[in-house]
C-alpha distance (Angstrom), angle and dihedral (degrees) to the residues before:
residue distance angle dihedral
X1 . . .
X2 3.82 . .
X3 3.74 114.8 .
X4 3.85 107.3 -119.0
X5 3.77 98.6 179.9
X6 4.03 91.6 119.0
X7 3.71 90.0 57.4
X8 3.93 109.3 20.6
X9 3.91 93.6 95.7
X10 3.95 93.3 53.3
X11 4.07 96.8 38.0
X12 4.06 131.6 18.1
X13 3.89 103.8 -175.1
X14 3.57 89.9 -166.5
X15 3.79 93.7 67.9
X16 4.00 91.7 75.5
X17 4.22 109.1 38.5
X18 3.90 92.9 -176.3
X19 3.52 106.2 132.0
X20 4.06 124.2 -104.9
X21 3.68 114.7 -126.5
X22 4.23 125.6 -164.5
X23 2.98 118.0 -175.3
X24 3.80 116.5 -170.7
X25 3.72 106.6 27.2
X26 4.33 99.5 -152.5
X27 3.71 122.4 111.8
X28 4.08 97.9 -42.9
X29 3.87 96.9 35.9
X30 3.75 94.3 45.6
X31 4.16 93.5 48.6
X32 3.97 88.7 39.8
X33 4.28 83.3 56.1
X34 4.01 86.7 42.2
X35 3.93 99.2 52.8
X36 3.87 95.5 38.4
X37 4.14 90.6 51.5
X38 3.57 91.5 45.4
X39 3.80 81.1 51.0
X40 3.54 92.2 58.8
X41 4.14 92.7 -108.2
X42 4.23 102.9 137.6
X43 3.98 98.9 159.6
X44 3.71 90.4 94.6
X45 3.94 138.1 142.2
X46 3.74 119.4 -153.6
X47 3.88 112.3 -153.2
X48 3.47 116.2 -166.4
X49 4.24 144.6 127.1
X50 3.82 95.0 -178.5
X51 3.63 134.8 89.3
X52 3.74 134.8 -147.7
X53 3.24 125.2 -86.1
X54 4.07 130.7 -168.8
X55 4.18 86.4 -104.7
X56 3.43 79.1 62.1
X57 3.55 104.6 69.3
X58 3.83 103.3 59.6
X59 4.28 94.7 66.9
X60 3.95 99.1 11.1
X61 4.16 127.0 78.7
X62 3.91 89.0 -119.0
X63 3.74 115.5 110.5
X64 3.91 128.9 -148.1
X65 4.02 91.5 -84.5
X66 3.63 88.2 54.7
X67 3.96 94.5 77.3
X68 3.54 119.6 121.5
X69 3.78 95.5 12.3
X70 3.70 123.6 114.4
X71 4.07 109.4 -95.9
X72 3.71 83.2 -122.1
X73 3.54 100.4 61.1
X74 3.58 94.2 36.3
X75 3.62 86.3 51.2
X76 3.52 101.4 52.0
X77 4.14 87.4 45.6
X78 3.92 85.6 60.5
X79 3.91 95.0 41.6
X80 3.95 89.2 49.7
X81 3.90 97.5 51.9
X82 3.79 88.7 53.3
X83 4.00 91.9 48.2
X84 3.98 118.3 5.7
X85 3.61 83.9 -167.4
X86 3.65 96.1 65.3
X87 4.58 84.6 71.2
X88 3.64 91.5 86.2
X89 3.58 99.1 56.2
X90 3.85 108.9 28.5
X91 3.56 117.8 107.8
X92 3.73 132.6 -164.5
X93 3.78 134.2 -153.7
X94 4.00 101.6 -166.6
X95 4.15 83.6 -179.7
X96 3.89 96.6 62.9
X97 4.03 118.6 -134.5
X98 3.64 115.9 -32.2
X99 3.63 112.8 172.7
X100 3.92 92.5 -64.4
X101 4.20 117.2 142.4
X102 3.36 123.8 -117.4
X103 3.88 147.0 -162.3
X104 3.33 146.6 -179.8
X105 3.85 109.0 50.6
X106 3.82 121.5 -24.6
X107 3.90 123.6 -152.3
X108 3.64 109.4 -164.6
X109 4.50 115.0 -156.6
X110 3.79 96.0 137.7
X111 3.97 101.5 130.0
X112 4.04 99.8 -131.6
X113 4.21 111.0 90.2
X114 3.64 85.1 -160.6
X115 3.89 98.6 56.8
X116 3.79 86.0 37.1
X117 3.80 93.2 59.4
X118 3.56 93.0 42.7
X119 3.57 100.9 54.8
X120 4.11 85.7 49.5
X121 4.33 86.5 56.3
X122 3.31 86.5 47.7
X123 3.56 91.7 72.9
X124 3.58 109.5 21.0
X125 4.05 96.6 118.6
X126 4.52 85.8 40.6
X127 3.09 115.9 132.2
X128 3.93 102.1 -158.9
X129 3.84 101.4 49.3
X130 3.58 98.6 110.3
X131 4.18 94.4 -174.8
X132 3.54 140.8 -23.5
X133 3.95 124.4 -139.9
X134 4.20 114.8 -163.2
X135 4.02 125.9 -179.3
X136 3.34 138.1 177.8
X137 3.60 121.0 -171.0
X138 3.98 130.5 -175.6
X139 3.62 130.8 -178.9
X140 4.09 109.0 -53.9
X141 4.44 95.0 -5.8
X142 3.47 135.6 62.3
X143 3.68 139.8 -173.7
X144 3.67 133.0 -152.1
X145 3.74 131.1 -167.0
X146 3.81 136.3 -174.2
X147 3.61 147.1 -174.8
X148 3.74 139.2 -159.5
X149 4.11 102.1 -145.1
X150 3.69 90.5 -156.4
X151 3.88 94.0 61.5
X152 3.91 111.3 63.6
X153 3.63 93.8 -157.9
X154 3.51 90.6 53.9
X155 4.12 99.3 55.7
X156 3.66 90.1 40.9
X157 3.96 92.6 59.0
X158 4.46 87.8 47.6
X159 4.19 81.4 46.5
X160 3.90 89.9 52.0
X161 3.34 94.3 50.2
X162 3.76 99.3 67.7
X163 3.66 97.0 54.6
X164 3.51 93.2 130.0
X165 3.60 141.0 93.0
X166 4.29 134.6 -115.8
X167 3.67 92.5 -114.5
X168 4.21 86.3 51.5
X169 3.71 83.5 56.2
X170 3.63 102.2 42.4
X171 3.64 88.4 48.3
X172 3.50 88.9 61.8
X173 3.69 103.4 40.6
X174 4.16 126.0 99.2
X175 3.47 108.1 -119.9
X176 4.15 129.8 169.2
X177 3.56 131.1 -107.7
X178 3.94 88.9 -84.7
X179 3.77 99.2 51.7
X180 3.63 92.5 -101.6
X181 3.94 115.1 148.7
X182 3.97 106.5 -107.8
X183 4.17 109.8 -136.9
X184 3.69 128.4 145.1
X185 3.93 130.9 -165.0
X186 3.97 102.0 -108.9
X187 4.49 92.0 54.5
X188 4.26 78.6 46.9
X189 3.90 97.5 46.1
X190 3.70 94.9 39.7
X191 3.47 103.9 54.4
X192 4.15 96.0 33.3
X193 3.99 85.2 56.0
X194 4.05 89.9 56.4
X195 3.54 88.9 44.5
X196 4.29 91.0 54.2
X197 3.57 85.3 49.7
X198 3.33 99.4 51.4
X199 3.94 90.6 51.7
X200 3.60 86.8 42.7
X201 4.24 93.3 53.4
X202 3.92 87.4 45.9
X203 3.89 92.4 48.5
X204 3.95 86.6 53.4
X205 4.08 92.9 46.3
X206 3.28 102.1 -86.9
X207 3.71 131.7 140.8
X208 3.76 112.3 -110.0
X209 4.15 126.0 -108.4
X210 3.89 88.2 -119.2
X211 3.71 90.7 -170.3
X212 4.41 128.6 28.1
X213 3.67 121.2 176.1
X214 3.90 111.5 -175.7
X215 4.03 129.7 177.7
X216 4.14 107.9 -155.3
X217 3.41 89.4 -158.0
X218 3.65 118.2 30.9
X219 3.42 98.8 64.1
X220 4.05 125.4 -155.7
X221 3.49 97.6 -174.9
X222 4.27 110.2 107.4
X223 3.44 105.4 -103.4
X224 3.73 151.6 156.1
């Protein structure tokens, strides 16, 4: 079992059981799954159909002997060497989200808007979604979003904001000369690590950050 004593007296994971759901395990789901193990958090669900490619590596938590496994597998490979313990409750869904209901807390990294936004009206009237985290990263900015499920206001402003479509998104997304998606590790890290701590806050009783803009590299912070 991982040894938690650096981090026990600000967060005990046991204290809330609800399950952990990620779906979309790429660059944000896979550091989201990293920072909650190392957290101690081993109640999760990986969703995910894809597997990794060599692209992958450069802004993902897969390493070069991850290629050509499923993300899930690889995932739960990566999760388990940082906490053994976390085996007997990990579960994987090698199919990816298909209509299935949820509860517990819901992290949302899978690339499509659309399926994103469907999955959240999905469960709009649940009862046992306790949150749901969204991000969506591009080269050097991020964005994070969240929602208290208990306060209507709150999941109607995270539904609002996806009223867009993938070509909107695309249109505005970096990519190189060969149509490859642009993303680097800090822009990932960054915003993954606010969204952890915002999970992390509500977990404790505190209100969620429903809205986080970050800039990897222009930073605000005074400096030298």
């Amino acid at each position: 079992m991982i040894d938690l004593s650096k981090s026990y007296d600000f967060f005990q994971p046991e204290k809330d059981a609800a399950m952990v759901h990620i779906v979309g395990c790429g660059s944000v789901g896979s550091t989201v799954a990293e920072n909650l193990a190392r957290c101690g958090v081993t109640k999760m669900m990986l969703w995910d159909f894809d597997k990794v490619e060599s692209k992958n590596i450069v802004n993902q938590m897969f390493r070069e002997k991850d290629i050509g496994k499923p993300k899930v597998e690889a995932l739960a490979d990566i999760l388990s060497e940082i906490n053994p313990g976390i085996e007997k409750s990990l579960v994987l869904k090698p199919q990816g989200w298909n209509g299935q209901l949820m509860s517990g807390y819901v992290f949302l990294a899978v690339d499509d808007i659309e399926l994103r936004r469907k999955i959240v009206e999905a469960h709009m009237a649940s009862p046992y979604v306790r949150a749901m985290f969204d991000f969506r990263t591009r080269l050097e900015d991020a964005q994070h979003y969240a929602a208290d499920w208990s306060d209507p206001k709150s999941k109607q402003s995270f539904l609002n904001s996806m009223q867009f479509s993938n070509d909107e998104a695309d249109d505005d997304t970096e990519i190189s000369a060969c149509g490859i998606t642009l993303g680097v590790a800090p822009t990932v890290r960054i915003v993954c690590a606010y969204g952890v701590a915002n999970y992390i806050n509500f977990v404790k009783g505190l209100p969620l950050k429903q809205i986080v803009f970050i800039n990897a590299f222009r930073i605000s912070a005074e400096s030298m």
